[in-house]
N, CA, C and O of each residue as an XYZ file, in Angstrom:
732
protein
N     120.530    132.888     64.675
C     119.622    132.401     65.691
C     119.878    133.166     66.985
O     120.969    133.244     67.548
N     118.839    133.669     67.348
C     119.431    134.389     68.678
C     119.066    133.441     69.975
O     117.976    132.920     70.212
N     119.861    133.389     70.481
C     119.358    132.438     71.799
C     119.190    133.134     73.317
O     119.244    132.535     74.391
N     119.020    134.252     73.149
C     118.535    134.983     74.357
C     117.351    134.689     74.488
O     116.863    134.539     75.608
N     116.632    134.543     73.345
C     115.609    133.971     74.245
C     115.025    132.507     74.547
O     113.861    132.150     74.362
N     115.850    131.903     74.943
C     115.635    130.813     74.718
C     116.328    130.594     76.806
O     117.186    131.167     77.477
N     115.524    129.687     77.017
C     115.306    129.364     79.055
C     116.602    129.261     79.271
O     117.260    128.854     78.314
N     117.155    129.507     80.232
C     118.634    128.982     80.876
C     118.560    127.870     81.980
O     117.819    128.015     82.952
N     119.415    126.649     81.796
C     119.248    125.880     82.940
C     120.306    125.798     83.943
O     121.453    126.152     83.668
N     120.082    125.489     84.732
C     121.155    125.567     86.244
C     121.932    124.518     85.826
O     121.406    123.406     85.875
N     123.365    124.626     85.317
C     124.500    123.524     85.651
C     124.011    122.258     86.942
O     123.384    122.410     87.991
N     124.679    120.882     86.239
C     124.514    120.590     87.162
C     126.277    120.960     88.113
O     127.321    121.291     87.549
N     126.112    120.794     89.343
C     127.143    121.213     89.895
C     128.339    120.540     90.167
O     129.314    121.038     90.729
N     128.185    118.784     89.532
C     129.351    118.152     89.872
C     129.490    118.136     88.382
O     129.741    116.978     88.049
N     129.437    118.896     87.389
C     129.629    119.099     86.145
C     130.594    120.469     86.346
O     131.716    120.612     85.861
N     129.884    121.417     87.167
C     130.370    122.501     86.934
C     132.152    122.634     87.628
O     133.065    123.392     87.301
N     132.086    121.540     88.680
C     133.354    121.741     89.661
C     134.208    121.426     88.401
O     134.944    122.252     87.861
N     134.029    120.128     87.985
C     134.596    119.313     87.091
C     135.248    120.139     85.825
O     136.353    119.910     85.335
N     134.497    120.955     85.486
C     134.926    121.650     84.662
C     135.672    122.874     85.129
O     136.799    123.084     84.679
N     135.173    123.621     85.920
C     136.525    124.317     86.638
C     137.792    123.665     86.832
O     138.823    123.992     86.245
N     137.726    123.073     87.366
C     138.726    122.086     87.811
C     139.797    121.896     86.594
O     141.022    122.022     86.571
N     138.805    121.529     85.552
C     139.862    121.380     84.150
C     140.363    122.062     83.337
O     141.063    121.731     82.379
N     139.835    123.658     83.873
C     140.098    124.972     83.772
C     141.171    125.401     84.446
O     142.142    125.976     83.953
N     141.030    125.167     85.393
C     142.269    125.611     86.484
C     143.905    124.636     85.780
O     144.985    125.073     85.381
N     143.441    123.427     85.890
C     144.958    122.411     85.429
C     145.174    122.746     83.729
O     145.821    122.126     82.885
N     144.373    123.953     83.620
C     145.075    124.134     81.638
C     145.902    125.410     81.952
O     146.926    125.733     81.350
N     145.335    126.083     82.959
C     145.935    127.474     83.163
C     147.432    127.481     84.208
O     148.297    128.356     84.158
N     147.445    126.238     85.152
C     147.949    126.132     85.965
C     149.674    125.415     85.593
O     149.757    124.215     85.333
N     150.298    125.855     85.604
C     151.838    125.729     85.188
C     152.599    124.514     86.071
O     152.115    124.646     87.195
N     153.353    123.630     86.103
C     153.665    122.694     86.043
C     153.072    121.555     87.128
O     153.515    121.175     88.212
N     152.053    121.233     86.477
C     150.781    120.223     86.961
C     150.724    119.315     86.039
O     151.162    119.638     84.934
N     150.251    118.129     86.199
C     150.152    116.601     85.426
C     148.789    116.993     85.024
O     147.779    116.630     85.627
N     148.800    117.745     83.988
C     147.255    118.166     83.440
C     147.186    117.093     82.270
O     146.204    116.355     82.196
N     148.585    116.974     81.041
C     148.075    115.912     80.491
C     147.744    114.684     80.900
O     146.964    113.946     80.300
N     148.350    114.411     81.980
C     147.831    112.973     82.770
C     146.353    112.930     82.880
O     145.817    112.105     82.139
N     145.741    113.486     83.478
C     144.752    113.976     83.969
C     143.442    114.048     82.835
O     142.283    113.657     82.969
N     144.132    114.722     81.651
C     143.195    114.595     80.270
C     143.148    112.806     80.302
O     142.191    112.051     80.477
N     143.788    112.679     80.193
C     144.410    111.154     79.498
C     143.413    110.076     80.226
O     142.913    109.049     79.766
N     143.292    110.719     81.623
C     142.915    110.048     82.388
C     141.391    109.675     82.144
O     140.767    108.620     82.031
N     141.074    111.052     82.115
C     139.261    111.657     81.551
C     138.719    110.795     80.141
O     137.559    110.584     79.787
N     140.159    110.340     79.412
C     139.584    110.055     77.688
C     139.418    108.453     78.165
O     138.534    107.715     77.730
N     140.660    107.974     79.355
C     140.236    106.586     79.394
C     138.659    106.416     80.504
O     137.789    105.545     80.515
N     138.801    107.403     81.158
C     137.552    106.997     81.956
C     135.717    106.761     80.911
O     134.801    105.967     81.124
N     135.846    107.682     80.006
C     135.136    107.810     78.654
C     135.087    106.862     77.991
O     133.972    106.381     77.791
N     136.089    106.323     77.483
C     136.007    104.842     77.157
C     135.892    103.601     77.563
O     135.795    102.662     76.773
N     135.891    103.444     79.126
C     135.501    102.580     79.606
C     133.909    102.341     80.286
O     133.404    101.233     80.466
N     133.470    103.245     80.508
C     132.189    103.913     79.940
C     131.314    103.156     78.599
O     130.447    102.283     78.571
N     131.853    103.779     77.773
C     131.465    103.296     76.235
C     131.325    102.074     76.137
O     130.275    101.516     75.819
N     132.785    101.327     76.503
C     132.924     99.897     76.482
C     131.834     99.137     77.042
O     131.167     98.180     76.647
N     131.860    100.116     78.469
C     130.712     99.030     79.725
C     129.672     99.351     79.306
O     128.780     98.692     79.840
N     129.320    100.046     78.605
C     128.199    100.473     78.085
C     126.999     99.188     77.182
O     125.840     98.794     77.310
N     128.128     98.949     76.323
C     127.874     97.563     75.509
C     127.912     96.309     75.896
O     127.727     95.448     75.036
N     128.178     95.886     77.375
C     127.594     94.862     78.049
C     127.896     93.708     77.322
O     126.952     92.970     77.041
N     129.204     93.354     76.901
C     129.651     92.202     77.015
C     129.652     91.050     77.389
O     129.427     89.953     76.879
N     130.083     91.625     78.850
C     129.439     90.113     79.783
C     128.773     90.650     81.166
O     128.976     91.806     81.538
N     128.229     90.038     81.666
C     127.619     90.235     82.876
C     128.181     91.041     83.445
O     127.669     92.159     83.510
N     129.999     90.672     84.350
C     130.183     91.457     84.711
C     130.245     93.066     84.026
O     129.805     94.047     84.625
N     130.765     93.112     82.904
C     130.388     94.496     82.443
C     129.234     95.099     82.545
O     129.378     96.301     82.772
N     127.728     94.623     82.440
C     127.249     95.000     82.662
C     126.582     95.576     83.763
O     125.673     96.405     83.781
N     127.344     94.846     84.934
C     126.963     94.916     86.533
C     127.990     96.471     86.873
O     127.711     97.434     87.588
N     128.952     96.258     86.218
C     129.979     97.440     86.818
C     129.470     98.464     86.274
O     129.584     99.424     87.036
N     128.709     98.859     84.845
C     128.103     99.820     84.253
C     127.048    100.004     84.713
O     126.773    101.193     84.875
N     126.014     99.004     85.120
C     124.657     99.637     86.312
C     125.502    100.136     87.559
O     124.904    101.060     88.111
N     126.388     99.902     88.017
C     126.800    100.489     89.440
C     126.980    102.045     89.592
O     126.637    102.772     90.525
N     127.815    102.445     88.038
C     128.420    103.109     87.615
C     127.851    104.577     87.233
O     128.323    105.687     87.480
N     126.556    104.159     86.477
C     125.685    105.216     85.759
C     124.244    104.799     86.395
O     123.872    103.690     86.780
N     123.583    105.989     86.381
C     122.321    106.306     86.473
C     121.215    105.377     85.778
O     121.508    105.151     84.604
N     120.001    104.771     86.205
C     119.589    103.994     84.821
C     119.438    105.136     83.942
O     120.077    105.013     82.897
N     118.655    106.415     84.084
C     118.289    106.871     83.062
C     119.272    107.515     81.994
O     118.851    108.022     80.954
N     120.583    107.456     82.328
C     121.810    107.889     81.433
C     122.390    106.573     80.921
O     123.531    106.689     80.474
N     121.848    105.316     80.883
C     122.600    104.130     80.335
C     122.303    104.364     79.259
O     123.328    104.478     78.586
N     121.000    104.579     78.406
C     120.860    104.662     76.801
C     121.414    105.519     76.231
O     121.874    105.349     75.102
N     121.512    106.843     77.006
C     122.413    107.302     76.236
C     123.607    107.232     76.364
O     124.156    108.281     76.026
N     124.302    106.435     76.718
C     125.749    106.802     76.582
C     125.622    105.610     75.760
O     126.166    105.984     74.721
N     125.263    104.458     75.575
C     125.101    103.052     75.012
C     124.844    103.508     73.605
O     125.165    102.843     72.620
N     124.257    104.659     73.561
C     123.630    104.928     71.966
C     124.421    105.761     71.261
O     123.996    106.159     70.177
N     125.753    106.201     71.739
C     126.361    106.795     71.151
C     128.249    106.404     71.264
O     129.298    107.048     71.254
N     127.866    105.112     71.356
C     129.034    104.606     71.616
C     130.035    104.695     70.581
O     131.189    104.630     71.005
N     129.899    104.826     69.341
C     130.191    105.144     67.968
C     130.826    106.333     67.947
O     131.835    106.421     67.248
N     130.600    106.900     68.320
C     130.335    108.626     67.738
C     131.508    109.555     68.505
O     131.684    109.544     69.723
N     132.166    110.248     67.678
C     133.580    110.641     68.477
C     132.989    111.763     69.637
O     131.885    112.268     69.428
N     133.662    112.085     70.707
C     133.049    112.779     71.722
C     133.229    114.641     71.766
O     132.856    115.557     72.499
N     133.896    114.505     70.712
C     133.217    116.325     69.892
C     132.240    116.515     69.656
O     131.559    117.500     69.941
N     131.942    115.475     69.006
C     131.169    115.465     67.751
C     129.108    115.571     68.784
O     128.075    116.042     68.306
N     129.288    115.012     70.001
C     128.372    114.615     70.653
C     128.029    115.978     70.921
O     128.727    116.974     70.732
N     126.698    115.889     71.453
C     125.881    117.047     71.918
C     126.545    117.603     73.254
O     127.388    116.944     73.863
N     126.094    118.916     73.691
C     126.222    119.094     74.968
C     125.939    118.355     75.886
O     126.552    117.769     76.777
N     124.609    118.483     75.455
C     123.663    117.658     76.852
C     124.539    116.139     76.943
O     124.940    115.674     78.010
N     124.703    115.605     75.841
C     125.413    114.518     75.934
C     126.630    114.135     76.522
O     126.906    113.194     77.267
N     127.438    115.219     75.952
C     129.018    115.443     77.138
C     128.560    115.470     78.230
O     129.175    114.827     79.081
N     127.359    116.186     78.635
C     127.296    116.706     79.891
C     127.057    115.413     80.738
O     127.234    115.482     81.954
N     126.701    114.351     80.215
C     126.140    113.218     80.575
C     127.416    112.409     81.487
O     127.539    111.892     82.598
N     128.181    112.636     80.378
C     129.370    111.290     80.166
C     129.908    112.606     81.541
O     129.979    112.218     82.707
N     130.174    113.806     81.252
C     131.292    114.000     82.578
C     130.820    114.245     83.546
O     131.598    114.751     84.356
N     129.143    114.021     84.087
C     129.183    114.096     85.524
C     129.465    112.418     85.642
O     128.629    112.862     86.429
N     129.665    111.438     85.675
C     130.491    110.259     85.886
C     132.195    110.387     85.436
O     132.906    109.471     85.025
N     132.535    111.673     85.637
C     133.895    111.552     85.544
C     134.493    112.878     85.916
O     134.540    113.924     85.269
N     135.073    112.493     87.470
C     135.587    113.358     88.165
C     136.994    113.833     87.330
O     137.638    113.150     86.534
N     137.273    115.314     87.800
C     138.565    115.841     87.727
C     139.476    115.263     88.747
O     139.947    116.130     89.483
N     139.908    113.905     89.036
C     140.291    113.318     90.144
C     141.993    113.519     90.122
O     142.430    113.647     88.978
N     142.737    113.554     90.912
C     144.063    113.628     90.717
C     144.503    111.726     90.156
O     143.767    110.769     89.914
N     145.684    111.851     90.143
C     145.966    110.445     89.797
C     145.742    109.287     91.539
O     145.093    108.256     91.717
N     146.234    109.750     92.076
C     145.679    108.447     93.155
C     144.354    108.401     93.580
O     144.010    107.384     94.183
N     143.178    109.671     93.315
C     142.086    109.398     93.270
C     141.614    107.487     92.251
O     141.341    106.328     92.564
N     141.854    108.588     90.609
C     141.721    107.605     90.033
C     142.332    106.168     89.852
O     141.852    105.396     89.022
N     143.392    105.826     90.640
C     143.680    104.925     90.994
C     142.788    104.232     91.648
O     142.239    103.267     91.115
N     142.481    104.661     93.028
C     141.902    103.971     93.922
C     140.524    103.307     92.722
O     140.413    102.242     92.115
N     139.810    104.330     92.790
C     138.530    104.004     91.328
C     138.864    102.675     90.601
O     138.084    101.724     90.640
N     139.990    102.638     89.969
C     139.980    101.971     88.562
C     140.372    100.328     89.873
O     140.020     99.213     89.486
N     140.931    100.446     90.993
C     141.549     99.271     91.469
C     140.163     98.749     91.872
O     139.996     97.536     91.745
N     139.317     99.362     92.260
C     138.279     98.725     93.049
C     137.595     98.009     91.946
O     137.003     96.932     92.004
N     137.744     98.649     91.116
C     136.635     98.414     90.092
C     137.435     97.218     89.051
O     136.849     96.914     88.012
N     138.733     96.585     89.359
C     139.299     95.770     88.121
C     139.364     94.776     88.759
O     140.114     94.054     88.101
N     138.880     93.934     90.157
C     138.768     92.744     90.397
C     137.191     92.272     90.144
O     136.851     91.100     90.306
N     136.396     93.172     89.785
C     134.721     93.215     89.655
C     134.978     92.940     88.020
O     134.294     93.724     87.361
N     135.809     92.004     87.157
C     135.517     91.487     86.103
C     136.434     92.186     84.648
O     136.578     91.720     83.518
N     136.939     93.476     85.266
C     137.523     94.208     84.167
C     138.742     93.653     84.203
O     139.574     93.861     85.085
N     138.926     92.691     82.927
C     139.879     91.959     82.440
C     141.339     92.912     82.029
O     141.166     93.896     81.310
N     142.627     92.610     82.465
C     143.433     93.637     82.042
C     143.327     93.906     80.539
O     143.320     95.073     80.147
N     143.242     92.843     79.642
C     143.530     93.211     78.032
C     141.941     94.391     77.917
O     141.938     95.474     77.333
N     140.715     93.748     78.667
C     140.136     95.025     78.159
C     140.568     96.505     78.725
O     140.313     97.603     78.231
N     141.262     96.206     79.848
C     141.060     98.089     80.353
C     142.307     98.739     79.881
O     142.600     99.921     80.061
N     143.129     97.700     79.155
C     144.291     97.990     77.935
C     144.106     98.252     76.847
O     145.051     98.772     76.254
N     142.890     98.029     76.132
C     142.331     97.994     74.520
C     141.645     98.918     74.796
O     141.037     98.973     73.727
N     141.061    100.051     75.625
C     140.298    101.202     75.831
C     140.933    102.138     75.406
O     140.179    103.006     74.968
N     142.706    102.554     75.266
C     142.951    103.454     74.507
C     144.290    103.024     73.941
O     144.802    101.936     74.205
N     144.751    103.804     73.263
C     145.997    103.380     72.249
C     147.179    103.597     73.674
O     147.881    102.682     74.107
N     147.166    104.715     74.100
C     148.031    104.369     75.378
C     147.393    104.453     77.095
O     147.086    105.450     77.748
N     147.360    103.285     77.396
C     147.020    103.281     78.541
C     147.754    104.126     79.823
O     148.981    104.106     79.931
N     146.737    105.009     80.967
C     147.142    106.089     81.658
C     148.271    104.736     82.722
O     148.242    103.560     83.084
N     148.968    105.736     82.789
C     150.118    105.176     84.034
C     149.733    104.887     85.060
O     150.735    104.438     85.616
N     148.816    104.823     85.831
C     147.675    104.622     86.950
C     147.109    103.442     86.914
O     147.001    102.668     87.864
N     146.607    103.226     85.431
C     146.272    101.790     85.301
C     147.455    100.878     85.030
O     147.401     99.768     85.559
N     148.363    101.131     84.393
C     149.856    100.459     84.408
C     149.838     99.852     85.388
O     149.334     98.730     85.349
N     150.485    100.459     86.872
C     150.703    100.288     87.814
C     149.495     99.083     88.232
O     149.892     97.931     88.406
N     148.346     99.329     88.348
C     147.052     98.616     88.836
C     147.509     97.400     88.156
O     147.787     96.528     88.980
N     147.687     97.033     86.918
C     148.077     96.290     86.041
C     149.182     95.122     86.559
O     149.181     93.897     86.438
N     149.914     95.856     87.052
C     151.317     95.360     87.028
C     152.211     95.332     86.364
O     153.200     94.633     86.582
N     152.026     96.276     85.163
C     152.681     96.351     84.110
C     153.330     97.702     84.138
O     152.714     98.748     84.344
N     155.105     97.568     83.831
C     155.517     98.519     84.135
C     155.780     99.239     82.760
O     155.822     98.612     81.702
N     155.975    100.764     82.863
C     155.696    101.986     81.916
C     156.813    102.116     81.247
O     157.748    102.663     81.833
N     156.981    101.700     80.010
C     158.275    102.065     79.297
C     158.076    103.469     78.447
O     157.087    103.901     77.854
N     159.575    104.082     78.642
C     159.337    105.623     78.287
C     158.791    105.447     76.570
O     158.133    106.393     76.138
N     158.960    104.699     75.967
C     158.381    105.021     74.283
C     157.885    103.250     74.294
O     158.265    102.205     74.821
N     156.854    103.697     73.395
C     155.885    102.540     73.001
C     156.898    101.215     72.437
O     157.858    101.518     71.728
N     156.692     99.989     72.719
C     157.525     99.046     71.838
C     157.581     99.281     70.244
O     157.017    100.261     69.758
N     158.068     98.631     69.685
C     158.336     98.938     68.199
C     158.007     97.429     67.754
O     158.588     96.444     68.210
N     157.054     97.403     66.856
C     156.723     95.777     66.409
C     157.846     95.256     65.642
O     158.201     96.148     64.872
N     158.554     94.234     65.504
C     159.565     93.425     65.074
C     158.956     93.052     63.285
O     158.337     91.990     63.212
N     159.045     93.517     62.493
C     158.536     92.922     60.818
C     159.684     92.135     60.255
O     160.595     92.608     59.576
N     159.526     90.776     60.641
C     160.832     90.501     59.647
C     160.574     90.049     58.160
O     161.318     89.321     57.502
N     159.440     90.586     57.768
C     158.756     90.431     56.484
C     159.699     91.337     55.452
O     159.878     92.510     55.779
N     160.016     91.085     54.813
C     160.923     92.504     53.669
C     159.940     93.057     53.129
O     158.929     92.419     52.837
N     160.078     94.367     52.904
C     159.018     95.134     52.471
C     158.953     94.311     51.048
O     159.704     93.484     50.532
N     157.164     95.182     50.473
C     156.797     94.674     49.117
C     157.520     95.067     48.090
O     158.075     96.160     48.203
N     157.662     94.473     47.127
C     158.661     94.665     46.114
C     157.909     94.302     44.759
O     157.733     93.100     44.559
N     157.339     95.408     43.591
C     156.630     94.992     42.481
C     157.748     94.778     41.707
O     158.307     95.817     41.357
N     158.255     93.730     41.326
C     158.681     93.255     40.084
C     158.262     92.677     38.603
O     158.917     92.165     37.694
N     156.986     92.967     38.763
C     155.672     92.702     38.039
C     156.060     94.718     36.808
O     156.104     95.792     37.408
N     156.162     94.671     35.975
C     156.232     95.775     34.978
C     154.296     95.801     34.524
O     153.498     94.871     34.406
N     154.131     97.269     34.378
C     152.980     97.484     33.713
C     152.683     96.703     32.507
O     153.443     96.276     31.638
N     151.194     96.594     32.669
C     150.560     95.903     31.493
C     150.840     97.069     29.846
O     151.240     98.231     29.781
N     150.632     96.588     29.300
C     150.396     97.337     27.802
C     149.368     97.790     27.588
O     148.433     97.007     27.759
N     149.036     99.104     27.161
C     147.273     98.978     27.035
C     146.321     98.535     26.395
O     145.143     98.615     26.744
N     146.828     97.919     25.188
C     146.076     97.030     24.504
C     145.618     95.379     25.626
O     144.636     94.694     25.338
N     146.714     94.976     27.049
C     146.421     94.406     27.518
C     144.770     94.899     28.486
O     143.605     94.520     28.602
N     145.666     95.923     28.970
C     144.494     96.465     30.036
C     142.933     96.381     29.238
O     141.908     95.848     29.663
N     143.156     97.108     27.931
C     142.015     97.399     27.016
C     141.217     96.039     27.374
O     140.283     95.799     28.139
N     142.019     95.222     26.454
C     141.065     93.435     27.058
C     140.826     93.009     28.452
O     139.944     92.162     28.595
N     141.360     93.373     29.368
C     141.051     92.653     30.517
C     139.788     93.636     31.209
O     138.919     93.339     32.028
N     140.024     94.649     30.657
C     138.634     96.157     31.150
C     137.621     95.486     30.467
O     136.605     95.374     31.152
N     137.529     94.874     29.058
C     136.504     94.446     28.217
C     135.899     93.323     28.794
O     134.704     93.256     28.507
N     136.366     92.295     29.605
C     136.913     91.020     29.794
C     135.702     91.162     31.661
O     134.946     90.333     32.166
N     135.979     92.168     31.979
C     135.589     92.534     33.605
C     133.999     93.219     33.170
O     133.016     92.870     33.825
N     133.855     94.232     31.992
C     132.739     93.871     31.716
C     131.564     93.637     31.450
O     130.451     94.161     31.507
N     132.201     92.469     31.060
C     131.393     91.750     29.988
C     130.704     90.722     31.770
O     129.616     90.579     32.329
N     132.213     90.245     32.022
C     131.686     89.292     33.383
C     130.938     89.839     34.205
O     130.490     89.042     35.029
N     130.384     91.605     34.415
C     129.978     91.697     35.273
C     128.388     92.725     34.855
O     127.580     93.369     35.524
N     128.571     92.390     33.340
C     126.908     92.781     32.766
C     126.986     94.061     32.982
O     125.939     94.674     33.185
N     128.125     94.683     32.986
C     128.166     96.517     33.077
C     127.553     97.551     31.759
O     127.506     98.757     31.521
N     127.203     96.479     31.205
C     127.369     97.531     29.358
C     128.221     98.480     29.067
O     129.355     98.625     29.524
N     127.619     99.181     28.239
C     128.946    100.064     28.124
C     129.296    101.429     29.291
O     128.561    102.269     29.809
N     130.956    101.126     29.396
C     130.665    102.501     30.364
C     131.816    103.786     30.172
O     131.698    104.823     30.824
């Protein structure tokens, strides 16, 4: 497919900083760039979340938030991993999401978590929540994830294989019960 000929459109420009920006902190040597990703994947998901309008307030903080005419789409692709999404579509989700340093996004996420954003939800937005929201939280950052306590003993088959003349009948047996004929 050749796409030369095909129109070119003008970036928008708080897309384009944004992406410089995230250019510069990949190239740029000892900078909190993974923070910063981390930061971008939770801002994305809270997005998504508010997207789906839960409760009022979610839905009030997501009209504040986005454009009307970008609510369907981000609402309509709430599913869908954010590779996987179109350009135009990324392009959507990151002009609502600055390359902000961390006390930028602080300030952001504080204003915005007495307007209804419950801590367990802006905790269930990613498997590890950014240290920024910790703090907002009140919840302080332990260097490795807790470890869940199982005092269940693992499973243990003490059960020995069937015979196959058993299996044979109970395959015959399944069916017959389930009108398969022969298979």
């Amino acid at each position: 497919m050749d796409i030369s000929s095909h129109p070119s459109k003008k970036a928008n420009e708080e897309l384009t900083n944004t992406t410089h920006e995230l250019v510069r902190l990949i190239n740029e040597p000892n900078t909190d760039t993974q923070d910063r990703f981390h930061q971008l994947d939770f801002w994305i998901a809270m997005l998504r979340k508010l997207s789906l309008g839960r409760t009022e307030a979610h839905r009030e903080v997501f009209a504040d938030l986005v454009n009307r005419k970008d609510r369907a789409l981000i609402a309509s692709c709430s599913g869908v991993n954010f590779d996987f999404l179109t350009v135009e579509t990324r392009a959507v989700f990151l002009k609502y999401c600055e390359a902000m340093d961390s006390n930028s996004f602080s300030k952001e996420i504080a204003q915005l978590a007495p307007r209804g954003l419950s801590q367990s939800f802006m905790r269930s937005l990613l498997t590890v929540t950014p240290p920024p929201v910790l703090k907002i939280l009140g919840v302080e950052q332990s260097s490795k994830p807790k470890e869940k306590k199982n005092n269940k003993p693992s499973v243990i088959f003490s059960k020995k294989p069937c015979s196959r003349p058993v299996v044979e009948k109970k395959w015959e047996l399944l069916i017959r019960k389930h009108n398969l004929g022969n298979l």
